[in-house]
C-alpha positions as a Markdown table, in Angstrom:
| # | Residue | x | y | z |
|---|---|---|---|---|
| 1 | Unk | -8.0 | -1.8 | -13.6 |
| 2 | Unk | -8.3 | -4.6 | -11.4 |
| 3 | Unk | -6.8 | -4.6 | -7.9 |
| 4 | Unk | -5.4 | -7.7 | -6.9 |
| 5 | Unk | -7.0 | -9.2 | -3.9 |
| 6 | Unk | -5.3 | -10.1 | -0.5 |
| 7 | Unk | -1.6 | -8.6 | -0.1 |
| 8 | Unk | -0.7 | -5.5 | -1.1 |
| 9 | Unk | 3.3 | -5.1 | -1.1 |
| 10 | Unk | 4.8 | -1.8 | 0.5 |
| 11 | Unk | 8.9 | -1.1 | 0.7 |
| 12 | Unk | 10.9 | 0.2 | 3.1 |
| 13 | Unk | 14.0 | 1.7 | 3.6 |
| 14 | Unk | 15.2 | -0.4 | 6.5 |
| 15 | Unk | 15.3 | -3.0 | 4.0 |
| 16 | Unk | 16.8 | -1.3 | 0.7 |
| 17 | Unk | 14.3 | 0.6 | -1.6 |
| 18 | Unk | 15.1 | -1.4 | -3.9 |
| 19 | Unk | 16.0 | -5.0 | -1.8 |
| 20 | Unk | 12.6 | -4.8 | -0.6 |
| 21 | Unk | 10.7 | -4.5 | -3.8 |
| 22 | Unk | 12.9 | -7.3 | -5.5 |
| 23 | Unk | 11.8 | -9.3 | -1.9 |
| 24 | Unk | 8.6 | -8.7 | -2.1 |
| 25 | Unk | 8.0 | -10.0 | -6.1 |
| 26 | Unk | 10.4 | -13.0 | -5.3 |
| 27 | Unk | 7.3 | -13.4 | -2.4 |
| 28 | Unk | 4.5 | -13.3 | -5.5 |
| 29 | Unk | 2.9 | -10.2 | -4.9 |
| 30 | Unk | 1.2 | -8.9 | -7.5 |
| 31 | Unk | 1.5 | -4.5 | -6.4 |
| 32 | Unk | 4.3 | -3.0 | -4.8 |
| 33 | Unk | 4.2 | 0.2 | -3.6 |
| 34 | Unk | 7.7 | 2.5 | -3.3 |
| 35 | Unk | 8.0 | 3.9 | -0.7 |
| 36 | Unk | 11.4 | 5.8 | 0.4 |
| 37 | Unk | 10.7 | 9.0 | 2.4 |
| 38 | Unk | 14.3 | 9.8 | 2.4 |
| 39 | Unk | 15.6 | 9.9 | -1.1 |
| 40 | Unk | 16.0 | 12.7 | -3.0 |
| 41 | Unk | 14.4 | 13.2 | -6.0 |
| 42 | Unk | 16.9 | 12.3 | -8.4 |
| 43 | Unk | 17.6 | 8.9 | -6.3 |
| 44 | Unk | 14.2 | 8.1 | -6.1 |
| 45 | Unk | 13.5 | 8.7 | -9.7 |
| 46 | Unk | 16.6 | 6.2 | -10.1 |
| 47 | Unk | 14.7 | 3.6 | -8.4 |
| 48 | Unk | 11.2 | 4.1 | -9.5 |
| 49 | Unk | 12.8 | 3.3 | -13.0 |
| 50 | Unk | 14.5 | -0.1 | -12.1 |
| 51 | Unk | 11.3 | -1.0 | -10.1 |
| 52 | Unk | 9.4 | 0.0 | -13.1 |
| 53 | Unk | 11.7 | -2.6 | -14.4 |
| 54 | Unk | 11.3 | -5.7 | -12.2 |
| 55 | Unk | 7.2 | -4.8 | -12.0 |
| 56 | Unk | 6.6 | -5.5 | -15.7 |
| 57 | Unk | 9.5 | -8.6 | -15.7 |
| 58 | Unk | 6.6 | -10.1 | -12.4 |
| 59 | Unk | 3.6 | -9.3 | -13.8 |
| 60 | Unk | 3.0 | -7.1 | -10.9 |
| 61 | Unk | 1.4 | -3.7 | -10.4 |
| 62 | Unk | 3.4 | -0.9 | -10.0 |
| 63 | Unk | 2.6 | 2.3 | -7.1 |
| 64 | Unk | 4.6 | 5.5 | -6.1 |
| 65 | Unk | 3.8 | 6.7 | -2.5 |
| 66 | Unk | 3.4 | 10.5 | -2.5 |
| 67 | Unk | 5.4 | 11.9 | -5.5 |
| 68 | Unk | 2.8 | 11.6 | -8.7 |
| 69 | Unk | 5.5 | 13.2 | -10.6 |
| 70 | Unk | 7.7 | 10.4 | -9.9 |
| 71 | Unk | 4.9 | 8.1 | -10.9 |
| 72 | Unk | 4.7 | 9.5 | -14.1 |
| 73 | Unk | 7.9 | 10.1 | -14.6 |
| 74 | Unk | 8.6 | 6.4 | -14.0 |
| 75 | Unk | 5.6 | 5.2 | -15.7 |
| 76 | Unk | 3.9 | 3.4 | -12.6 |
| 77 | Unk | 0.6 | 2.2 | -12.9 |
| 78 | Unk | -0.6 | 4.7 | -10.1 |
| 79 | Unk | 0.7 | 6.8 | -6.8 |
| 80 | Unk | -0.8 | 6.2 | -3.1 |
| 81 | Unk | -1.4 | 9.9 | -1.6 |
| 82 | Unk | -2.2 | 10.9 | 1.9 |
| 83 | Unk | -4.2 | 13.5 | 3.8 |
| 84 | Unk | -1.2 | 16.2 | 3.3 |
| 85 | Unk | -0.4 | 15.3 | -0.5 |
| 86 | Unk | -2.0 | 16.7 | -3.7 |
| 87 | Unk | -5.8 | 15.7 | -3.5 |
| 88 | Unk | -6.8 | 12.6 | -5.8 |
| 89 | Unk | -9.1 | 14.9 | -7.8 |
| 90 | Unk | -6.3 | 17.1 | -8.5 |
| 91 | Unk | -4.1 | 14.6 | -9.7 |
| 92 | Unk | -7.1 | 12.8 | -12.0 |
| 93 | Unk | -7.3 | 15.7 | -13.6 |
| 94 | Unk | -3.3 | 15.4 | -15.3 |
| 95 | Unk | -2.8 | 11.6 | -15.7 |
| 96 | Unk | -4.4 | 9.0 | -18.2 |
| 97 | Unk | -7.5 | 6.7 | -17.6 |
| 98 | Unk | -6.1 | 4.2 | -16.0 |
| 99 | Unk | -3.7 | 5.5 | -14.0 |
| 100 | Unk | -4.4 | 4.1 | -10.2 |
| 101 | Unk | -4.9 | 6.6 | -7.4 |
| 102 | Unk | -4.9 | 5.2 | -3.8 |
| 103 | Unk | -5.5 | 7.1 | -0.4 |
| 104 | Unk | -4.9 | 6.8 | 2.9 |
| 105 | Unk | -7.6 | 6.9 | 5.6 |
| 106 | Unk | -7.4 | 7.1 | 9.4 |
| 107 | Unk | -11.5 | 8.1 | 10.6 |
| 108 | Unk | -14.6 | 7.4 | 9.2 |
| 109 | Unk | -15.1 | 11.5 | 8.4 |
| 110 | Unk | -11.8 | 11.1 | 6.0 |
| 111 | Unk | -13.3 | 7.9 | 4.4 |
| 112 | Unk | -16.9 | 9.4 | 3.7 |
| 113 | Unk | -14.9 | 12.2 | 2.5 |
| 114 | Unk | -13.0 | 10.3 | -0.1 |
| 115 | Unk | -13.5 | 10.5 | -4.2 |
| 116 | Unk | -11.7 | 10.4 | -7.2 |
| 117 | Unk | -9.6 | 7.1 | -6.0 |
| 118 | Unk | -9.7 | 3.6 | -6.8 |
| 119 | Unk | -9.0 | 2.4 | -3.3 |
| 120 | Unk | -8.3 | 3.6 | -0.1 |
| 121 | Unk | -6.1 | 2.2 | 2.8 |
| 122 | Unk | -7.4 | 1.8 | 6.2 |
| 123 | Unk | -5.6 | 2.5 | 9.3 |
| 124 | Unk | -3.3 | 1.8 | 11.6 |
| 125 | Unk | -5.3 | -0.4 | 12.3 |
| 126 | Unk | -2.3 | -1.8 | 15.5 |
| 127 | Unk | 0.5 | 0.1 | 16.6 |
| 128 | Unk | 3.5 | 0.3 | 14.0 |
| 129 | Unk | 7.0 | 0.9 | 13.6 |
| 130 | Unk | 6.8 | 2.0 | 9.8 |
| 131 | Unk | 6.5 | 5.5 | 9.8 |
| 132 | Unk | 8.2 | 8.0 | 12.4 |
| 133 | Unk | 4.9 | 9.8 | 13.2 |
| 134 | Unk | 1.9 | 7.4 | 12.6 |
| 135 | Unk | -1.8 | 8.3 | 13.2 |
| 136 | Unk | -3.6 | 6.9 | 16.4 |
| 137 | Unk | -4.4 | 3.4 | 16.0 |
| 138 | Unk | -8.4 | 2.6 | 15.4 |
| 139 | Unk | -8.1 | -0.8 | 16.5 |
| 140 | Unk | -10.1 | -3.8 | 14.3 |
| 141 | Unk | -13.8 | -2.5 | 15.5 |
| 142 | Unk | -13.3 | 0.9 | 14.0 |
| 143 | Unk | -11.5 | -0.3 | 10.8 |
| 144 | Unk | -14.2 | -2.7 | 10.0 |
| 145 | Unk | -17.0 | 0.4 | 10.0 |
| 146 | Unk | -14.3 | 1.9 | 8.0 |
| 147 | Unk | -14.3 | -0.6 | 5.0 |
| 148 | Unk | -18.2 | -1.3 | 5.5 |
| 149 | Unk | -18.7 | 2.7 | 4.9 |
| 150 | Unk | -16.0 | 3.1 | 1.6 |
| 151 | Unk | -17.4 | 3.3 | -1.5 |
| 152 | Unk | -13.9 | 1.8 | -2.9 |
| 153 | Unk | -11.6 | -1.2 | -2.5 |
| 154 | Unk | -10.0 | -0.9 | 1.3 |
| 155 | Unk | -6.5 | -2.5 | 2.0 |
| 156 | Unk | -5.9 | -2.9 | 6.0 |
| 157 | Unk | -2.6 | -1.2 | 7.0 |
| 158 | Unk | -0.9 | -1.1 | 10.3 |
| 159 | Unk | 1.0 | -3.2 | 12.6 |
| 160 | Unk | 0.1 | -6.3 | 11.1 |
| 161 | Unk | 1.7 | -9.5 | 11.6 |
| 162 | Unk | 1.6 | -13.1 | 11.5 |
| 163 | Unk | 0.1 | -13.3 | 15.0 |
| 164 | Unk | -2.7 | -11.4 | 14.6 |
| 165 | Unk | -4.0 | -11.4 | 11.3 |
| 166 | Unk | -6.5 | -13.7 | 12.5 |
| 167 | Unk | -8.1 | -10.6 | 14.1 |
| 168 | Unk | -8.7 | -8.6 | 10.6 |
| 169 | Unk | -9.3 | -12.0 | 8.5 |
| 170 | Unk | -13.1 | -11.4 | 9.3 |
| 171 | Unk | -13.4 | -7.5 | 7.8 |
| 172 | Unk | -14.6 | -7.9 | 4.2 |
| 173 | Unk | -11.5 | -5.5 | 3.7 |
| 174 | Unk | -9.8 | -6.1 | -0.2 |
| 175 | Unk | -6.3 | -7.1 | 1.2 |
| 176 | Unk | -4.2 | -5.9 | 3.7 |
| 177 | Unk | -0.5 | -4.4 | 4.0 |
| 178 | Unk | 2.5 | -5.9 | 6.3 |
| 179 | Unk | 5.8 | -4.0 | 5.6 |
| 180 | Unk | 8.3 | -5.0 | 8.5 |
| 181 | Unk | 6.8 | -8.6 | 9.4 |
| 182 | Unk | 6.9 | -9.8 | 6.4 |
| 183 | Unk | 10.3 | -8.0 | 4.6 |
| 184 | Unk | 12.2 | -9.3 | 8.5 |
| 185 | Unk | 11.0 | -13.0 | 7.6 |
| 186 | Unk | 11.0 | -15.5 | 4.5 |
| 187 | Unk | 8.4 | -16.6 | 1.9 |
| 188 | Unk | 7.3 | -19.4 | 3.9 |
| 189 | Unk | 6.1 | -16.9 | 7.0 |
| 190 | Unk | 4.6 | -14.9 | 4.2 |
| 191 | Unk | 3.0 | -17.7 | 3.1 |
| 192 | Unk | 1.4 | -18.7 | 6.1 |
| 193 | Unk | 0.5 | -15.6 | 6.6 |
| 194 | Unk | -1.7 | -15.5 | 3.3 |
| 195 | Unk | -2.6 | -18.9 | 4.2 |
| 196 | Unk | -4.6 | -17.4 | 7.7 |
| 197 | Unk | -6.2 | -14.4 | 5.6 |
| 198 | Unk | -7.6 | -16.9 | 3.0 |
| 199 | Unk | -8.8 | -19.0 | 5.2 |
């Protein structure tokens, strides 16, 4: 399955599970991931199905972070796993064809150590406020030896904003994620912002 190029759409609970993934297709982006860390199963199921929902009304591609039973259960189009989740080989081996697995990465060890996925994400690659307990940033220099080394499709994750996406625009990186700068602003920021990475 084709990955669509540039942005790649990630929710967040400071937004609304569910507000954020109804921002982000409103925006035009063609995956959105779900992510809610604090849901329990049952409410997360809940939403996985109505974002199911809006996905296929958009056109867009549909991920699960973490939970590839949710995934399944919600018939996404594919889960994003980390380094502490059930391996992407594990998981290829109970889900259909096509079924997307992503992966995050945070060294150049973890991405020459990667298989079984159809992309992987790359980073922090700044400082960020998403996630209570992030990895060590690895700054542009290491992240671009990162996506030069993967054998898959790389999406740029971490602290990235409108002011300084001009430093990643050069990495021949697939896309790149922005959860909190773009879900705090409009579609016109967000469309600047694509605007700089294209260009």
């Amino acid at each position: 399955m084709d990955l669509p190029k540039g942005f790649y759409g990630i929710t967040d609970e400071r937004f609304g599970c569910l507000e954020s993934a109804k921002k982000l297709l409103d925006f035009g982006v063609k995956i959105v991931q779900l992510r809610c860390k604090k849901l329990t199963g049952r409410e997360f199921l809940s939403i996985a199905d109505e974002v199911r929902k809006l996905t296929e009304d958009y056109g867009a591609l549909f991920i699960v972070d973490d939970r590839w039973d949710i995934a399944l259960l919600s018939d996404a189009d594919g889960v994003h796993v980390g380094d502490k989740d059930i391996s992407p080989c594990r998981i290829r081996e109970s889900v259909k064809e096509n079924f997307i697995v992503g992966l995050s990465t945070h060294s150049v060890e973890e991405v020459l150590k990667a298989e079984c996925c159809d992309y992987i994400g790359v980073g922090p690659v700044f400082p960020t406020t998403t996630k209570d307990k992030p990895h060590p940033t690895i700054g542009v220099k290491l992240a671009k030896k990162m996506v030069e080394l993967s054998n898959y499709p790389a999406y740029l994750i971490g602290g990235i904003k409108l002011e300084n996406i001009d430093k990643i625009k050069g990495i021949s990186a697939h896309g790149f994620v922005s959860v909190y700068d773009v879900l705090s602003h409009d579609k016109d920021y967000f469309e600047r912002m694509i605007s700089i990475w294209k260009n």
